[in-house]
C-alpha positions as CSV (number, residue, x, y, z in Angstrom):
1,X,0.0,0.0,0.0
2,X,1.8,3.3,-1.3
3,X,1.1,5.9,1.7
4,X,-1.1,9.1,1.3
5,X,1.0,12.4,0.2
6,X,-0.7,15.6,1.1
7,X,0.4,18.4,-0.7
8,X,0.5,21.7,1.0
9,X,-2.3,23.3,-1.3
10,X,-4.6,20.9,-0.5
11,X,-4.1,22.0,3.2
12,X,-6.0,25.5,2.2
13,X,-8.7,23.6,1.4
14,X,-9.8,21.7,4.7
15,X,-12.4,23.3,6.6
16,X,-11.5,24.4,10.2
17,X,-14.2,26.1,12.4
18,X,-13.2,29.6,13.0
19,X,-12.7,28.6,16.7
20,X,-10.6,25.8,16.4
21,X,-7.4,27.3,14.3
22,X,-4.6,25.9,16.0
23,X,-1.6,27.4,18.3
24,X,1.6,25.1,18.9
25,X,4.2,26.4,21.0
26,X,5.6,29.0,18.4
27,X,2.7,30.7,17.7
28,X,1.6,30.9,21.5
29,X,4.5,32.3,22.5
30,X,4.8,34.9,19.6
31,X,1.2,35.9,20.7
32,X,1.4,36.2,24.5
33,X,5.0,38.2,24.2
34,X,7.2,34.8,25.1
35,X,9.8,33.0,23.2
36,X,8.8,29.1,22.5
37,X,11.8,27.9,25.2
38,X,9.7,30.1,27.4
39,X,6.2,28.3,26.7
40,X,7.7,25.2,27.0
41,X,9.3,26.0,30.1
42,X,5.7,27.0,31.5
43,X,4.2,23.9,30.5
44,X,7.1,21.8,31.8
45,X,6.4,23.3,35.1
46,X,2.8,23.3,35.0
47,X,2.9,26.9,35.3
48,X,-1.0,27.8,33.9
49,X,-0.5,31.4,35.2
50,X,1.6,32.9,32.7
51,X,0.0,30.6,29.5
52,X,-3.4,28.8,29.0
53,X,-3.4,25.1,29.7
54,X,-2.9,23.4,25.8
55,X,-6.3,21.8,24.3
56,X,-4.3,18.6,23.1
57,X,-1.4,16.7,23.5
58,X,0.0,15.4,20.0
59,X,3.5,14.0,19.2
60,X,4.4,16.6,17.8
61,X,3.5,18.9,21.1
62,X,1.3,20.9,23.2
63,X,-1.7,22.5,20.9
64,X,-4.3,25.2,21.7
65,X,-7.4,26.1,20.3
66,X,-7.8,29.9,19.4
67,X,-11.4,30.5,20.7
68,X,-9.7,29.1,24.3
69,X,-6.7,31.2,24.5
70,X,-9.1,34.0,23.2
71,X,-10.8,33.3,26.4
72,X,-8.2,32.6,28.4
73,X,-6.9,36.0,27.7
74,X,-10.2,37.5,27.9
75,X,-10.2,36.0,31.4
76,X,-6.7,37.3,32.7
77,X,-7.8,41.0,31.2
78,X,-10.6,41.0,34.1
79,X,-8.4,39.7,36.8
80,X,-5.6,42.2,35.9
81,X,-8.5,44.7,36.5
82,X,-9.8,42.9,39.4
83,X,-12.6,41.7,38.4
């Protein structure tokens, strides 16, 4: 059985909900001001106060869902102002 090839333009074709775009480590950090050592570091140390706890565990790392870190963040904003 020859194995399935996806080629990246076929990626622009699959339907994600808005929602569910995905984050990996990189793209977490880059959004919350941290490098991707830094994020990792967090995660290693269970640290959820700095970075949202990741949706999924894959082999290829720790992912988040956009609609949770948008309400993650969300959530620290009204701490940060007591709330």
């Amino acid at each position: 059985m020859m194995p399935l090839m996806v080629k990246e333009a076929d990626l622009d074709r699959l339907e994600v909900p808005e929602d569910y775009e995905v984050l990996d480590a990189t793209a977490l950090g880059r959004r919350l001001g941290f490098k991707r050592d830094t994020v990792l570091a967090y995660l290693s140390r269970r640290n959820f106060r700095r970075i949202p706890r990741p949706n999924r565990q894959l082999a290829m790392g720790p992912v988040w869902y956009e609609k949770s870190v948008r309400e993650w963040e969300a959530k620290e904003e009204g701490r940060a102002r007591g709330e």
